[in-house]
Backbone bond lengths (Angstrom), bond angles and torsions (degrees), N, CA, C in turn:
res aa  C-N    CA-C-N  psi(-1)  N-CA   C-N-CA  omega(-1)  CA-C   N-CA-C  phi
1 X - - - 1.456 - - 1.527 109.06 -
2 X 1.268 118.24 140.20 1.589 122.70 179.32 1.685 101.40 -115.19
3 X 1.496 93.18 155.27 1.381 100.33 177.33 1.441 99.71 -95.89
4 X 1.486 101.51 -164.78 1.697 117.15 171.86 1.459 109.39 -123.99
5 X 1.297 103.88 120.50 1.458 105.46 172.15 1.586 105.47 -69.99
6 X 1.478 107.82 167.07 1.387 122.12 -145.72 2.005 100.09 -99.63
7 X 1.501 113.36 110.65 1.669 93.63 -173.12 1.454 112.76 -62.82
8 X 1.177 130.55 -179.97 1.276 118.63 -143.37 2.145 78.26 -123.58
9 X 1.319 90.66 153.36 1.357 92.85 -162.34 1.426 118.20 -79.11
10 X 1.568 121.95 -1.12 1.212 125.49 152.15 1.238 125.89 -34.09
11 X 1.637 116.39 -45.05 1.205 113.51 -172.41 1.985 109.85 -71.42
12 X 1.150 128.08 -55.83 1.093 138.28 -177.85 1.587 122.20 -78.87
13 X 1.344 114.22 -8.03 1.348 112.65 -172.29 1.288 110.50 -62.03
14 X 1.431 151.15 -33.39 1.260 160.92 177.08 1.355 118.59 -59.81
15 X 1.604 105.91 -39.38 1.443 115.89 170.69 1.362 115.40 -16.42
16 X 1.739 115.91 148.10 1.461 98.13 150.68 1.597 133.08 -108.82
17 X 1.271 90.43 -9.94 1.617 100.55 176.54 1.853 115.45 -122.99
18 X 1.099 102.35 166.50 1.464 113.85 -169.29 1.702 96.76 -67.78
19 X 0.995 107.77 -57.74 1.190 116.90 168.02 1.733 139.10 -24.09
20 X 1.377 92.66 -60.71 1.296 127.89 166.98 1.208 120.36 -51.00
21 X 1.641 116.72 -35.25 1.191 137.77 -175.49 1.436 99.53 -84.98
22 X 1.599 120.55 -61.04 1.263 118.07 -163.77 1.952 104.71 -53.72
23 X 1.376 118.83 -40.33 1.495 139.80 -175.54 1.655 97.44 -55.82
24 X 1.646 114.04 -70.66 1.592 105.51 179.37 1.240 126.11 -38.79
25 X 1.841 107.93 -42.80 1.493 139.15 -151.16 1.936 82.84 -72.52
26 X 1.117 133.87 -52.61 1.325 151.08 -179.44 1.771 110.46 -56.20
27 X 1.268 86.01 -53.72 1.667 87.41 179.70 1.638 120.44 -72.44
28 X 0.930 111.78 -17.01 1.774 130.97 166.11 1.428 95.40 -73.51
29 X 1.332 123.96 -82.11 1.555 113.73 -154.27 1.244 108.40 -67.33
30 X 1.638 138.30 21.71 1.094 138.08 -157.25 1.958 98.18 -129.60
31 X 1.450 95.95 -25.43 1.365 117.67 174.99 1.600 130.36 -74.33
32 X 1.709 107.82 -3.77 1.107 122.43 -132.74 1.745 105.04 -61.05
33 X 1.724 108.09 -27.22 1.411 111.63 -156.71 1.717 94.39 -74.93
34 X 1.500 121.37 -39.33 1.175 103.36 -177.51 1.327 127.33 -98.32
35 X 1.491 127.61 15.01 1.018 138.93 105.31 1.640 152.90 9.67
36 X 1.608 72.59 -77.29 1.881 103.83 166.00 2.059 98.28 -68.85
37 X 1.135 104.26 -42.64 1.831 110.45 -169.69 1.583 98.80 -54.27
38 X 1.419 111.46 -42.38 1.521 104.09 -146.79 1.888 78.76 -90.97
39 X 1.176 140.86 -36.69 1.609 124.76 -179.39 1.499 109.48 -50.08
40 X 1.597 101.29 -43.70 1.091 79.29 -174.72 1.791 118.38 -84.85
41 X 1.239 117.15 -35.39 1.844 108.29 179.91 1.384 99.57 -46.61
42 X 1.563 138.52 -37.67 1.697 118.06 173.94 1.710 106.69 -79.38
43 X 0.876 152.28 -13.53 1.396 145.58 132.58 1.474 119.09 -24.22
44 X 1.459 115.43 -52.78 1.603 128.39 177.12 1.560 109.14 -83.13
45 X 1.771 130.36 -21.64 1.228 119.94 -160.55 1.778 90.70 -94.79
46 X 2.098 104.98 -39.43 1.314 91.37 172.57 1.579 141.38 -72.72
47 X 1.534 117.20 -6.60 1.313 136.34 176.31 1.602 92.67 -64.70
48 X 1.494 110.33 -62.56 1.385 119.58 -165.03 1.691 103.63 -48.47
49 X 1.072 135.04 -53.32 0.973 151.47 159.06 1.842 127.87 -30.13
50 X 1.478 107.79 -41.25 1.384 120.18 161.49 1.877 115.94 -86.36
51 X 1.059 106.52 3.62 1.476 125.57 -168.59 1.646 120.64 -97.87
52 X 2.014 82.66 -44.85 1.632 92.13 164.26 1.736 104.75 -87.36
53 X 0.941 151.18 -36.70 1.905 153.89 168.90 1.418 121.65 -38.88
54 X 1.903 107.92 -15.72 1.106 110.82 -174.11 1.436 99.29 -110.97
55 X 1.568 133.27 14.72 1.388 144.44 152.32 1.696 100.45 -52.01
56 X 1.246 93.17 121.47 1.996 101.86 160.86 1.669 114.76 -65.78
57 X 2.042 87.07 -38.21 1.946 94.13 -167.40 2.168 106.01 -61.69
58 X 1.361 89.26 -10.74 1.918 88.77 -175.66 1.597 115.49 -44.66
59 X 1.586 88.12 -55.93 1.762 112.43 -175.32 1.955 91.02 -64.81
60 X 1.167 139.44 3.54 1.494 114.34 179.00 1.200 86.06 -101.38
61 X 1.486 144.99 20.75 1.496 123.15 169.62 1.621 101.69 -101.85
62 X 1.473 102.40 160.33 1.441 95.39 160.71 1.206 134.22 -68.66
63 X 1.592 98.42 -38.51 1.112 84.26 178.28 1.411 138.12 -101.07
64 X 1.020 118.71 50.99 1.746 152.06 -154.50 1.270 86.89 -47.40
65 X 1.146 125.48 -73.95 1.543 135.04 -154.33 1.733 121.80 -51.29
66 X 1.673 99.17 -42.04 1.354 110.92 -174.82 1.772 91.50 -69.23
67 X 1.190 106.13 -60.05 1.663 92.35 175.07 1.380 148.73 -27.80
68 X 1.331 95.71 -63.10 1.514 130.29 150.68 1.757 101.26 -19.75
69 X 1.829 95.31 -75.65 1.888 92.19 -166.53 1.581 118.51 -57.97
70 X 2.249 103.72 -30.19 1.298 103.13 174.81 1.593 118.05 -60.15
71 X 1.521 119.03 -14.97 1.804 112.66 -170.84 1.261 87.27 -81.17
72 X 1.324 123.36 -51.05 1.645 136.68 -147.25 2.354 81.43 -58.71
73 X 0.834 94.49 -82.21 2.068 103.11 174.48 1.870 103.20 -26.46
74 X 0.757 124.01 -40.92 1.637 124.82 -154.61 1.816 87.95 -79.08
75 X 1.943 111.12 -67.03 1.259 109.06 176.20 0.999 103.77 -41.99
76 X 1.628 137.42 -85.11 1.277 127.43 -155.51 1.196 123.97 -27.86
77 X 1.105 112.36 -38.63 1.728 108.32 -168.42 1.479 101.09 -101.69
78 X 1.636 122.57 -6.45 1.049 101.00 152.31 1.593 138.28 -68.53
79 X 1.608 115.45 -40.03 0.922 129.35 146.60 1.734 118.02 -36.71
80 X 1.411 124.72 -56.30 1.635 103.91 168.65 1.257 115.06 -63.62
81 X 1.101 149.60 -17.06 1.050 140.30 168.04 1.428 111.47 -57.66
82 X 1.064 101.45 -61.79 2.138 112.09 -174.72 1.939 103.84 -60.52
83 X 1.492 108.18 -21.29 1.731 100.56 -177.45 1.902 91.47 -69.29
84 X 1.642 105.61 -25.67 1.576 85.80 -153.07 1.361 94.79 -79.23
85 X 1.179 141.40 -13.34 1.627 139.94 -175.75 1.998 110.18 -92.98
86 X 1.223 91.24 -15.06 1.919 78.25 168.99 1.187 137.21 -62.61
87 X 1.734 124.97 20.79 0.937 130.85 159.19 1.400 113.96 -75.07
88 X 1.615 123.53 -34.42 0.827 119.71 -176.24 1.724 122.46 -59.40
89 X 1.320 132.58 140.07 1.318 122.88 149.63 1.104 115.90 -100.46
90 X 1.391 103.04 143.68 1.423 138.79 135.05 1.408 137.65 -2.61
């Protein structure tokens, strides 16, 4: 028997009713396969992403740096994205 990991309260915190919550909370774990799709396309957009950083030619731009912080921004929120789906298993 498996349990359910716990959705993370981002998703429902806005809610206004208990209810409402339990219904969203339902419509997520019911979602799970495409779910699983979207962890993984930011899995593939953030790889892609560590793929271009390991270019030498990056550092021949000037403006390397601003870039740099824009990849560093793109992961991040790829990564929040994937915290909000770890309820799902595997």
């Amino acid at each position: 028997m498996t349990t359910s990991r716990k959705i993370p309260t981002d998703w429902i915190k806005n809610l206004d009713s208990d209810k409402a919550k339990e219904d969203f909370e339902s419509l997520l774990r019911n979602s799970s396969r495409t779910l699983r799709r979207l962890k993984d396309l930011c899995d593939e957009y953030e790889s892609s992403i560590d793929n271009g950083q390991l270019s030498v030619k990056l550092f021949e731009e000037y403006n390397w740096a601003l870039r740099q912080a824009y990849m560093n921004g793109q992961k991040q929120a790829y990564r929040k994205v994937k915290d909000l789906v770890t309820f799902i298993e595997r």
